[in-house]
N, C-alpha and C positions, 0 to 999 in steps of 0.2 A: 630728621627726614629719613624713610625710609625709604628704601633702592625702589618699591611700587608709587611711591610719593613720587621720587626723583623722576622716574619714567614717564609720569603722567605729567608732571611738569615740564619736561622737555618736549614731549608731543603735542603740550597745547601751549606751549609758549614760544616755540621754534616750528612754523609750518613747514619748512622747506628739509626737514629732517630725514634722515633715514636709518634704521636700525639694521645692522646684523650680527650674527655668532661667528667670528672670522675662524673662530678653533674650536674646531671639533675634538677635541679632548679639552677642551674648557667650556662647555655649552652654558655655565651660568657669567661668561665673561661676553660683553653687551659693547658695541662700538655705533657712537652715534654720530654724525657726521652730515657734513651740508652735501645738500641733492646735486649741486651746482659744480663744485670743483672735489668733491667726496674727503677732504679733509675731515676728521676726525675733531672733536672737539671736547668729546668727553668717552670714558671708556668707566663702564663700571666691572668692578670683581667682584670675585669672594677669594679671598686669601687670610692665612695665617698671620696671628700678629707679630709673630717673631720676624717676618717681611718688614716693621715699621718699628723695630727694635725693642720690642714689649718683651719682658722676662719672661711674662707666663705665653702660655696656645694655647690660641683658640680660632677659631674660622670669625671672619669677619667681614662685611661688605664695604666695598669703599670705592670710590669714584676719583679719577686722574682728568684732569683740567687742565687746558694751557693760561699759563699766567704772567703779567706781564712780569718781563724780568727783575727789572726794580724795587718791585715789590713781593718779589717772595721771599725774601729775607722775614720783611715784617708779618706775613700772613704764617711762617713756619714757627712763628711763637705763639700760637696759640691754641688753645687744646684741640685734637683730634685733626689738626693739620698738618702734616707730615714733607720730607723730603720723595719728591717723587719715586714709585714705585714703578722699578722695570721701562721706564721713559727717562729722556734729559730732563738731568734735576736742575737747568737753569733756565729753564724755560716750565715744567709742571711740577702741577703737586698733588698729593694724592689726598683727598678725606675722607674720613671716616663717616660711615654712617653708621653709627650708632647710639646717636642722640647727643653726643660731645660737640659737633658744631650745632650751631643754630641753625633755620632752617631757611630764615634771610642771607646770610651767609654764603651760606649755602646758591642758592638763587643768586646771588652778586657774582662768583667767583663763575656758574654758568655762564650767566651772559657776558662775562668778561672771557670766558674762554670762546662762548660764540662771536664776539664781535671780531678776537684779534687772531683766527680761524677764517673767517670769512672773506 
């Protein structure tokens, strides 16, 4: 899934949505978050991979989720899902868009981060 995928999924899957750029020295860093109590729900970036402990750099896009706690153990074993980046790592996680997760996946771990956000 790519971060224009992700975008358009979130805005037509979640009406109650709101976007904005909270840093102005990070204008490709995206916080999306319910209209109602303005929690946050998903935040996407572009950061280096050496942020997600990759040997090589490179600039990468990637999306932070809230997840439930019990289960990010099991979601952090598997490719392109990572130990939260710049957030509590016992509550988010961060992933990767760059075609390493699936893009159901992907979509599950959204609305799991919209429902326990909400």
């Amino acid at each position: 899934m790519t971060r224009e995928d992700l975008e358009a999924y979130i805005h037509n899957q979640f009406e109650d949505t709101t976007t904005n750029t909270p840093w102005t020295q990070f204008p490709h860093y995206k916080v999306f978050r319910h209209q109602g109590n303005h929690k946050w729900f998903a935040l996407v970036m572009n950061i280096t991979t050496d942020k997600l402990g990759w040997s090589s750099i490179r600039p990468i896009d990637v999306l932070n989720i809230k997840c439930e706690p019990t289960m990010i153990g099991t979601f952090r074993k598997e490719p392109g899902i990572y130990a939260a980046y710049h957030m509590n790592k016992a509550n988010w996680l961060t992933v990767s868009l760059d075609g390493s997760v699936p893009t159901e996946r992907i979509k599950m771990l959204l609305d799991m981060s919209y429902r326990l956000t909400k």
